[in-house]
C-alpha positions in Angstrom: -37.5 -11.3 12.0 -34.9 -9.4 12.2 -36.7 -6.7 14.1 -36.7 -9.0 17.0 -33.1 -10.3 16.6 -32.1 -6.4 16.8 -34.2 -5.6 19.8 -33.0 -9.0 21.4 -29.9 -8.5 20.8 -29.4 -4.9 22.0 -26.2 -3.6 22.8 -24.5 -6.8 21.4 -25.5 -5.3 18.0 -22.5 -3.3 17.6 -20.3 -5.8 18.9 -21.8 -8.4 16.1 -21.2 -5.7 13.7 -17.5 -4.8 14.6 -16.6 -8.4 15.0 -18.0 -9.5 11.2 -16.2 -6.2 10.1 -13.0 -7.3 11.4 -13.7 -11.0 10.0 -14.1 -8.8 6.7 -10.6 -7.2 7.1 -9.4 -10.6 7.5 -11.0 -12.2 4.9 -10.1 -9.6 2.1 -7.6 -7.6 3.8 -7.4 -3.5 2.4 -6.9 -1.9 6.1 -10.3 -0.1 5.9 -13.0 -2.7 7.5 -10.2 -2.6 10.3 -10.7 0.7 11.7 -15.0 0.8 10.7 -15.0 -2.5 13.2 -12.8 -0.7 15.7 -15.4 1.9 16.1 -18.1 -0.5 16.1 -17.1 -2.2 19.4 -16.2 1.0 21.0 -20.0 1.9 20.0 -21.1 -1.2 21.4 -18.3 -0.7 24.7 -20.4 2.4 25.1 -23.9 0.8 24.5 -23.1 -1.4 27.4 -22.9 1.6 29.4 -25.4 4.0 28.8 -28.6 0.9 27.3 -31.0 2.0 29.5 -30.7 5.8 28.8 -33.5 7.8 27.3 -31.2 9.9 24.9 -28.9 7.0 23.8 -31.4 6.3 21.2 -30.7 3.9 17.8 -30.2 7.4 15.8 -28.0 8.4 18.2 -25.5 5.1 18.2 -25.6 5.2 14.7 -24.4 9.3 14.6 -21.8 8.1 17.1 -20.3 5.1 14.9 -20.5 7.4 12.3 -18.1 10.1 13.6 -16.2 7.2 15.0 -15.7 5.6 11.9 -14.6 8.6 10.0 -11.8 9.5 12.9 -10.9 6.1 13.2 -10.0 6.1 9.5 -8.1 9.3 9.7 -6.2 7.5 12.7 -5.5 4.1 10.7 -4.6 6.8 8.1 -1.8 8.5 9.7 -0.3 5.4 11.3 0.1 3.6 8.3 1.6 6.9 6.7 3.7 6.9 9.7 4.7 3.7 9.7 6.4 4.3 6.0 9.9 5.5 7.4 12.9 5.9 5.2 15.2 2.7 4.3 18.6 1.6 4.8 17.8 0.4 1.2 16.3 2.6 -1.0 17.0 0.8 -4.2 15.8 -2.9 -3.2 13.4 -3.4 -5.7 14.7 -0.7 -7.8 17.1 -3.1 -9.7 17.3 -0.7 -12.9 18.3 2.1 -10.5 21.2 -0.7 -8.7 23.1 -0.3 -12.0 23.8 3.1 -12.3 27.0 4.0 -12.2 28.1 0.3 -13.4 30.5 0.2 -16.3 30.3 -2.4 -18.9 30.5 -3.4 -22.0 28.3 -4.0 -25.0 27.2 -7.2 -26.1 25.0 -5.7 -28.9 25.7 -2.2 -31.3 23.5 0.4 -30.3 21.6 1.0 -33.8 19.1 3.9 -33.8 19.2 4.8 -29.9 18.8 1.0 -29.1 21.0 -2.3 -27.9 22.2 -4.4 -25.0 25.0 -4.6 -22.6 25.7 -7.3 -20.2 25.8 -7.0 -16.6 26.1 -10.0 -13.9 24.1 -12.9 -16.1 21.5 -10.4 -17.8 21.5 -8.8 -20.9 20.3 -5.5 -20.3 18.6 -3.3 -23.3 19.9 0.1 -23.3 19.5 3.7 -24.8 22.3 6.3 -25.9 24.1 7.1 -28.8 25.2 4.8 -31.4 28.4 2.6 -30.5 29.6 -0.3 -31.9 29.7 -3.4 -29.8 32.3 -3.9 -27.2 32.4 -0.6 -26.9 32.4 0.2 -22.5 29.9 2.4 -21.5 29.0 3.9 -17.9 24.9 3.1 -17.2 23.9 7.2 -16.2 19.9 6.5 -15.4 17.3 3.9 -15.7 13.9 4.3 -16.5 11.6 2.9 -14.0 8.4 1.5 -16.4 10.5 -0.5 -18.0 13.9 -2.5 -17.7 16.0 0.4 -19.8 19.4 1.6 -18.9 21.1 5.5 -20.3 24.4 4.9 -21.1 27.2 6.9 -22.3 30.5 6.2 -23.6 33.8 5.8 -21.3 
C-alpha cells in the first residue's frame, strides 16, 4: 500500500515530507525539524524538475536531502548564533548581579558567613564576614545558582 502511494505520488513525496516536517516544528517547536523540512521541499522543488531523468533516481534524492539537510542545519545554526547580539541590558534577568554595588543595611547578623540584608521589599541572604545587624554593607558579587549576595563592610 504504501508502495503505490509513493510511486503515485512521485515528486510530491518530498513536498509531503517537508510540509509534515514543518507541521512538526510547529507542533513541538526545537528549530531542528525547521531546517530538515526546508531541505525537503527544495528536494522536492528539484524533483519537479529533473522526474523524468534516468539518473535522478530514489537513491539519489535521498543522498541529495541528505547533504541538504546537514547544510541546512549548519545554516539555521549560524543564524540563530548570529542572531544572539549583545544587549543594551545585560543584567535583565540577572537580578543578583542588579545589586552589586548597592549599599544597605542588615536586617539579620551575619553568624558563621551567613544572614540577610534588605534591599527594595526583599530580604536578601548574604555571605561575608561576621557583622552585627544594622551594620551597612556594600553587596561586591552575587552568585548566579542561587539568590546569594558578597558583602563587605562600609
Amino acid at each position: 500500500m504504501i508502495d503505490r502511494i509513493v510511486s503515485e505520488l512521485g515528486p510530491w513525496n518530498w513536498m509531503v515530507l517537508g510540509i509534515v516536517l514543518l507541521v512538526m516544528e510547529v507542533v513541538a517547536p526545537g528549530v531542528f525539524m525547521l531546517w530538515i523540512g526546508i531541505a525537503a521541499l527544495i528536494v522536492g522543488a528539484v524533483s519537479l524538475l529533473f522526474w523524468d531523468a534516468a539518473s535522478w533516481t530514489w537513491q539519489v534524492q535521498v543522498l541529495v536531502f541528505l547533504v541538504l539537510a546537514v547544510i541546512s542545519a549548519f545554516v539555521g545554526r549560524r543564524l540563530s548564533v548570529a542572531r544572539h547580539d549583545t544587549t543594551d541590558q545585560p543584567l535583565l534577568n540577572r537580578r543578583g548581579a542588579q545589586m552589586v554595588g548597592r549599599t544597605a543595611t542588615l536586617a539579620e547578623p551575619i553568624k558563621d558567613g551567613r544572614g540577610r540584608i534588605r534591599l527594595g521589599d526583599t530580604l536578601w541572604r548574604v555571605s561575608g564576614p561576621d557583622l552585627p545587624a544594622g551594620t551597612q554593607v556594600r553587596v561586591t558579587g552575587a552568585a548566579d545558582t542561587d539568590l546569594e549576595l558578597t558583602v563587605e563592610a562600609v
